[in-house]
C-alpha positions as CSV (number, residue, x, y, z in Angstrom):
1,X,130.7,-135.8,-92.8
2,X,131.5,-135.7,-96.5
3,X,132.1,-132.1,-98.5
4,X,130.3,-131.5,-101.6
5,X,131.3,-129.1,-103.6
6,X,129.7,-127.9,-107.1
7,X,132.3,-127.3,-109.6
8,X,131.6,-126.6,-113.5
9,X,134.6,-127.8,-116.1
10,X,134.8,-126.2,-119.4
11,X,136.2,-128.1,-122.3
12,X,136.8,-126.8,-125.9
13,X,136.9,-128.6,-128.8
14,X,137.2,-126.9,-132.7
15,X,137.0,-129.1,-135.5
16,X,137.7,-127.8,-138.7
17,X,138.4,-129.7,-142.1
18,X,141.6,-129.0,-144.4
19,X,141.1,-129.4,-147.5
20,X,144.7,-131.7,-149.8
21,X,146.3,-128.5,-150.5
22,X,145.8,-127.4,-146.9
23,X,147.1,-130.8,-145.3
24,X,149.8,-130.6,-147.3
25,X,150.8,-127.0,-146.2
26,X,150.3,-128.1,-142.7
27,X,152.4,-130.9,-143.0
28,X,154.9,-128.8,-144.9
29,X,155.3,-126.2,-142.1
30,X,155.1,-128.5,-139.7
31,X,158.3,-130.6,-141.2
32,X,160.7,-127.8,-139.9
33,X,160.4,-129.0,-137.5
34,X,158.8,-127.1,-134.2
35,X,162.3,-125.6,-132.4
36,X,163.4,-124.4,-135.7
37,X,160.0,-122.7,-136.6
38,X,159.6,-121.1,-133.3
39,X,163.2,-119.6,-133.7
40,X,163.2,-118.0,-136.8
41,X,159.1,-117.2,-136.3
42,X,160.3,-115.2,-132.6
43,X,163.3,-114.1,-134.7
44,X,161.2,-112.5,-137.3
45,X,158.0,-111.9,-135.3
46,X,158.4,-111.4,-132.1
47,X,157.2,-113.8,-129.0
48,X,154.3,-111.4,-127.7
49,X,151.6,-113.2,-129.5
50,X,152.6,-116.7,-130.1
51,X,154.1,-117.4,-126.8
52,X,151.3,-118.1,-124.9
53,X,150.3,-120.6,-127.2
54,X,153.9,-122.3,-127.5
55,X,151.9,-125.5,-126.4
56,X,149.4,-126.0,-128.6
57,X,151.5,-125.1,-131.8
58,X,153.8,-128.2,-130.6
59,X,150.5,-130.3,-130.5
60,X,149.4,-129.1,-133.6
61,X,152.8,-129.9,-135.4
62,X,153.2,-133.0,-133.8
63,X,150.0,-134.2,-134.5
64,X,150.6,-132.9,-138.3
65,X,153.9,-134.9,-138.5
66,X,152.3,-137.9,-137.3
67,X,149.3,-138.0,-139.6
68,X,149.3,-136.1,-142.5
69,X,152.3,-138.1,-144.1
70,X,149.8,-140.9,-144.3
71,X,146.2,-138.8,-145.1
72,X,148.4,-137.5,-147.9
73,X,149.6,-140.8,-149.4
74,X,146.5,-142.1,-149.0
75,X,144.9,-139.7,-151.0
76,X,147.9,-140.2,-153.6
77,X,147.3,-143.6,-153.7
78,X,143.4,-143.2,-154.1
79,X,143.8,-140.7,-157.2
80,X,146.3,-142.9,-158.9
81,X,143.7,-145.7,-158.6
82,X,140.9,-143.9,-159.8
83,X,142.7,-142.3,-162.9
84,X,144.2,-146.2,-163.8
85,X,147.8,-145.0,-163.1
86,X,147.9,-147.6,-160.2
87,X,146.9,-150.7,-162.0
88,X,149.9,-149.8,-165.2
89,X,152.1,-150.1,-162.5
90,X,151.0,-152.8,-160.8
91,X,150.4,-154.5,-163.5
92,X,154.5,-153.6,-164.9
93,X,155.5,-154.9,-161.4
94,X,154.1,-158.4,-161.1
95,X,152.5,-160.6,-163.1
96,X,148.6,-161.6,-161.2
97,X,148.6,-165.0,-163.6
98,X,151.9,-165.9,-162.0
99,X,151.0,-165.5,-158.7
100,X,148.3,-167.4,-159.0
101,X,145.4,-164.4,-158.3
102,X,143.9,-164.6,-162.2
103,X,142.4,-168.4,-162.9
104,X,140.2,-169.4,-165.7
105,X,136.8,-170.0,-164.1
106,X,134.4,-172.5,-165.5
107,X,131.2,-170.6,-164.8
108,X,132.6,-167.9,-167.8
109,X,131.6,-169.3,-171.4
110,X,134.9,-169.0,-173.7
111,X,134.4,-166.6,-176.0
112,X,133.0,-163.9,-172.9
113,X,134.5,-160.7,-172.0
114,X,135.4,-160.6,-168.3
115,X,136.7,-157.7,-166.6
116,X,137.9,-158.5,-163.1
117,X,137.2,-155.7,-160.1
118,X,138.8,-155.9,-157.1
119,X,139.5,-153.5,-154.9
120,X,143.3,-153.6,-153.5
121,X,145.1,-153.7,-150.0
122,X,145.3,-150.3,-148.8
123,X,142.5,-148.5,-149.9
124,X,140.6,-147.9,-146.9
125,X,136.9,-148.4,-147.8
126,X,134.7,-151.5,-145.4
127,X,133.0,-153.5,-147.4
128,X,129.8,-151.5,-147.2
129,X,131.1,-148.6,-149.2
130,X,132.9,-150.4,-151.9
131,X,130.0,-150.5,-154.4
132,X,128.1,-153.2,-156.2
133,X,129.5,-155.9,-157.3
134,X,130.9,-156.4,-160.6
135,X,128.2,-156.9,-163.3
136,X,128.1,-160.7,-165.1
137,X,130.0,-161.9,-167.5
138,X,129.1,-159.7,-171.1
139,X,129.1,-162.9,-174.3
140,X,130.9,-161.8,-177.4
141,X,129.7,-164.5,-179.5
């Protein structure tokens, strides 16, 4: 005859959002790497308190180590496309006509200013959130 046994399991989960500067200081602390931050932190602090939680301070920093570097470029990389700074130098590092991404379109009248929106590899936004599209083509003439 089979044995059936009731048994409850408890599992904890707690989110909580950092803010740039936070990642950042989280990263930063976690770059000493774990064995040196637990030596000079036992050094300097003692064991009794963070000891029993050894484990899930090397989760933490590993975790930090393998995902903040990229949050935190990401975000770089964001801000320096909002504020322009990432088209100047794109823009100072190739040349779009060249490489054959900027064509003269025959649906644009001459004379009409056209300003081009695209939105560039790497910014991680699906199409749904990328905005509307850019408005028609404004006739100076």
């Amino acid at each position: 005859m089979a044995k059936i046994e009731a048994r409850a399991t408890l599992h904890v989960e707690v989110p909580f959002t950092l803010n740039e500067s936070e990642a950042a200081a989280l990263e930063a602390l976690a770059g000493y790497g774990t064995d040196a931050f637990l030596k000079v932190f036992y050094k300097q602090m003692g064991e009794a308190y963070l000891r029993p939680h050894e484990a899930g301070l090397r989760s933490l920093f590993e975790g930090a180590r393998t995902h903040m570097p990229d949050i935190l470029e990401r975000a770089r990389r964001a801000r320096d496309t909002f504020a322009g700074r990432d088209i100047v130098r794109r823009n100072q590092r190739r040349d779009p006509v060249a490489e054959g991404q900027v064509t003269a379109s025959p649906e644009v009248p001459a004379g009409s200013l056209v300003m081009p929106v695209t939105v560039e590899q790497g910014v991680d936004a699906p199409a749904s959130h990328r905005g509307p599209p850019p408005p028609p083509p404004v006739s100076l003439g």
